[in-house]
C-alpha positions in Angstrom: -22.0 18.8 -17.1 -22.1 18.2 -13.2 -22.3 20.8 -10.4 -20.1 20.3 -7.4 -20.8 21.6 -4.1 -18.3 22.3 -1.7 -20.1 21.8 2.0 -18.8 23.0 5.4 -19.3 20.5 8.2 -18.1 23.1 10.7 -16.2 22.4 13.6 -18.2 19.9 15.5 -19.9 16.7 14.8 -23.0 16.6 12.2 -25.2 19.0 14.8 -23.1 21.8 13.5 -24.1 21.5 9.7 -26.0 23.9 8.3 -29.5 23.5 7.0 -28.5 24.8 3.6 -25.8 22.1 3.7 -27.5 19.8 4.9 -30.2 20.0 1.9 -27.3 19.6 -0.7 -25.7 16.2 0.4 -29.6 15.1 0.8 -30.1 15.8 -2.9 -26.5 15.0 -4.1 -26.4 12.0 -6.7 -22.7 11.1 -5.1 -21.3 12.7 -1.8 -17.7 12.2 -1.1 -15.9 13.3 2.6 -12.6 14.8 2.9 -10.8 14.5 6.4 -6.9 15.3 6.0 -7.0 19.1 6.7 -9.4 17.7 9.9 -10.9 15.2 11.3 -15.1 15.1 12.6 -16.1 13.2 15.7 -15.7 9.9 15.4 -19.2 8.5 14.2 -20.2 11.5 13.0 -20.3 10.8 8.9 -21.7 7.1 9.4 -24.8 9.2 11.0 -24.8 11.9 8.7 -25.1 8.6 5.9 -27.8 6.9 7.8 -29.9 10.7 7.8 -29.0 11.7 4.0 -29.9 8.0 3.0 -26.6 7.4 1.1 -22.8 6.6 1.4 -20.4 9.6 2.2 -17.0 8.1 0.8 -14.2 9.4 2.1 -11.2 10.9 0.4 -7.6 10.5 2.0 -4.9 13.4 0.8 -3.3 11.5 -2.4 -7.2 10.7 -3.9 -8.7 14.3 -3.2 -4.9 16.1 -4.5 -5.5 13.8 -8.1 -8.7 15.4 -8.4 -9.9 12.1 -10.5 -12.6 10.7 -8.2 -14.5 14.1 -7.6 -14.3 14.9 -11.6 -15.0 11.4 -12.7 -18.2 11.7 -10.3 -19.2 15.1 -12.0 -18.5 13.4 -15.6 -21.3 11.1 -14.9 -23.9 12.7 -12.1 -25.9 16.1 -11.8 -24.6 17.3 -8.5 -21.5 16.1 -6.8 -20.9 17.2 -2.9 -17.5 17.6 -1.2 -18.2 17.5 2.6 -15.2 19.8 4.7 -14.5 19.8 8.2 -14.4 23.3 8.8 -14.9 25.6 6.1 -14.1 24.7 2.8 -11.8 27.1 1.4 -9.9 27.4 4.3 -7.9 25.0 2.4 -5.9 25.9 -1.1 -6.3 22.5 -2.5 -10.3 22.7 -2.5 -9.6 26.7 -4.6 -7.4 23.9 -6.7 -10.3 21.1 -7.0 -13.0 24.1 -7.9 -10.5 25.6 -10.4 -9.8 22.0 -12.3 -13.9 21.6 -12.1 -14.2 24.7 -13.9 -11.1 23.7 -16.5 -14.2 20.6 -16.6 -16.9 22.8 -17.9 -18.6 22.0 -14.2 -20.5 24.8 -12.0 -19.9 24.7 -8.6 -21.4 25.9 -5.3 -20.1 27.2 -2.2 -22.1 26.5 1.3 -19.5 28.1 4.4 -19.2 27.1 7.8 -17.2 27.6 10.9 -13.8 27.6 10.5 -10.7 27.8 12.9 -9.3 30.7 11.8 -12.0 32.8 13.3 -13.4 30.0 16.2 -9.9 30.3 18.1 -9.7 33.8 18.0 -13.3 33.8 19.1 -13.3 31.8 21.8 -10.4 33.1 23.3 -11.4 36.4 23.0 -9.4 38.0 20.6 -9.5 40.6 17.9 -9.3 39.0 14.6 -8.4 41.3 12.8 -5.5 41.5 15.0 -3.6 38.6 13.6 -1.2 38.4 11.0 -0.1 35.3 8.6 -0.8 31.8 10.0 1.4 29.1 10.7 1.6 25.5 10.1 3.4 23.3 12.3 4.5 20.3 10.8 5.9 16.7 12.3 9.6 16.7 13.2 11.5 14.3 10.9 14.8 13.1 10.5 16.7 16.2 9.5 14.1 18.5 9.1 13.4 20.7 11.6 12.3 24.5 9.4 12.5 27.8 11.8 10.3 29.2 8.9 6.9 28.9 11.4 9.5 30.7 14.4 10.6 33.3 12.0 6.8 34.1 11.1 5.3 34.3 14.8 8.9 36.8 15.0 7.6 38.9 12.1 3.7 39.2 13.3 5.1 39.5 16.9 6.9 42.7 15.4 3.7 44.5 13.8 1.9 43.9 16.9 -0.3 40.8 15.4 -1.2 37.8 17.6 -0.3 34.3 15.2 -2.4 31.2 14.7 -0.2 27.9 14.7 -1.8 25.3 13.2 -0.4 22.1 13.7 0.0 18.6 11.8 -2.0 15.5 11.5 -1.7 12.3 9.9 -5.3 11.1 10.0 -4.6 7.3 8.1 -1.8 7.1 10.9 -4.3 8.2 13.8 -1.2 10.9 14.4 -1.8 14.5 15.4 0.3 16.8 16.6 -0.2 18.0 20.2 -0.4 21.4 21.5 2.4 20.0 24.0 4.5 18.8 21.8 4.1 21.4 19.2 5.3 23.8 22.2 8.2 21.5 23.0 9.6 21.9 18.9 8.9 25.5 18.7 11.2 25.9 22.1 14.2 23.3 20.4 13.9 25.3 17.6 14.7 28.7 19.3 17.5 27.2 21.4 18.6 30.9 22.5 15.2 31.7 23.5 15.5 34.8 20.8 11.8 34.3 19.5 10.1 32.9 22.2 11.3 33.2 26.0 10.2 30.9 28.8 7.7 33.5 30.0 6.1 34.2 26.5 2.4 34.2 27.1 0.5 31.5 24.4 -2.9 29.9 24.2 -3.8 27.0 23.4 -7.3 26.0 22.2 -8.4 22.1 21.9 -12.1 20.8 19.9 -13.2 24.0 19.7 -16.4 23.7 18.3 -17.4 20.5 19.6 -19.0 20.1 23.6 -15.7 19.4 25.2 -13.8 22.7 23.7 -11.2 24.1 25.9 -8.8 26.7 26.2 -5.5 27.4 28.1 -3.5 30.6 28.6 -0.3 31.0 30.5 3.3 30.9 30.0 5.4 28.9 27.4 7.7 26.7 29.7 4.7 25.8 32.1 1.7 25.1 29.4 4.4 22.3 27.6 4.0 20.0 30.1 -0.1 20.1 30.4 -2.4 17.4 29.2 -4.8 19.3 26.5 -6.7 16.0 26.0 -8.0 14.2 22.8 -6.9 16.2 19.4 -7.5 18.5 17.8 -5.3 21.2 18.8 -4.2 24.9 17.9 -1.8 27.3 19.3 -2.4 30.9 19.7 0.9 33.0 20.5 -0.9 36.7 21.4 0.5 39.9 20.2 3.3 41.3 23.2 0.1 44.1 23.8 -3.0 43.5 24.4 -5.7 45.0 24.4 -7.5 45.7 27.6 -10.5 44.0 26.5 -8.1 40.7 25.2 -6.3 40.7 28.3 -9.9 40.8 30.4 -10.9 37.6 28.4 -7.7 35.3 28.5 -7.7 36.1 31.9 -10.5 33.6 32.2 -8.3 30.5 30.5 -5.3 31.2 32.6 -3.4 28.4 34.3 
């Protein structure tokens, strides 16, 4: 039986993996990458290759969901290595793909990294413990436009909990959502400004994690029509009450 390990890249480029992770993949018989839940650097796996002295394959969404390249792999190698952006179980279908390795008679391993459901809270300064359920964003489409992620920020807006919106990306397509245009749906979707007013306070934070991270605080109706740069981006929409120290440390992103 094989031994998968499940391998946090973090949030940057290859710098950001950690020495633990970075001794799996270098003894790891086959090494496969997974990039639909986020993308790395550009570059950044052909180096990590040329240092471990082997191929990282990457996984697209339908490949990595089927589960049959990763358990083939363990069928026929020692130690198998999934390389995450992020941290790996930020995601449910890598709890899935550890679940259907066990239903396998495989072992696995579990090295963490940096993820953004603590790096955006963190950067901007904000209790973590402060927010409620996060959101996904997902692309507008012909007829579907949900007002379940509008109805969430609502319901963690009413306990007093600041909300994470995480927002879409196509990675095959080269398509990610925007932090702008992510603002743009949430305020079509709330037509009668019931949920989110012109003058609600958000964040956004873009690469966190990487060297050109940034962050931007300020009301709803001006931050839609700033330029947040390359992807990837995440919105923050802050509790209505902050706490004094919070409010001290958006302060310094406001625009």
């Amino acid at each position: 039986m094989g031994e998968l390990w499940f391998v946090g890249l973090g949030l940057g480029d290859e710098r950001g993996l950690s020495r633990r992770g970075l001794e799996a993949l270098a003894a790891a018989d086959v090494v496969f990458a997974e990039e639909y839940t986020a993308v790395a650097p550009p570059g950044t796996l052909d180096r990590l290759a040329v240092e471990i002295g082997r191929p990282i394959r990457s996984l697209d969404r339908v490949e990595l969901e089927s589960e049959t390249p990763v358990l083939d792999a363990l069928g026929t190698h020692a130690r198998v290595v999934l390389l995450v952006v992020g941290d790996p179980f930020a995601a449910t279908t890598h709890v899935a793909l550890r679940l259907a390795a066990e239903d396998h008679g495989h072992a696995w391993r579990y090295v963490p990294n940096a993820s953004i459901l603590t790096a955006a809270p963190g950067y901007l300064g904000l209790m973590p413990y402060r927010f409620g359920r996060t959101v996904s964003l997902p692309f507008p489409a012909p007829g579907y436009a949900p007002r379940s992620p509008l109805e969430q920020i609502a319901g963690n807006r009413e306990r007093g909990l600041h909300t994470l919106v995480l927002l879409d990306l196509r990675p095959a397509e080269g398509r990610f959502l925007g932090a702008a245009e992510a603002l743009g749906l949430l305020r079509e979707r709330d037509a009668e400004r019931t949920i989110l007013p012109d003058d609600t306070s958000v964040a956004v934070v873009a690469r966190v994690g990487r060297d050109d991270a940034r962050a931007w605080y300020g009301r709803l109706d001006r931050l839609r029509n700033v330029d947040f740069g390359p992807p990837m981006h995440a919105l923050v929409v802050p509790a209505p009450d902050l706490h004094f120290e919070e409010a001290a440390a958006l302060r310094r992103f406001e625009t």
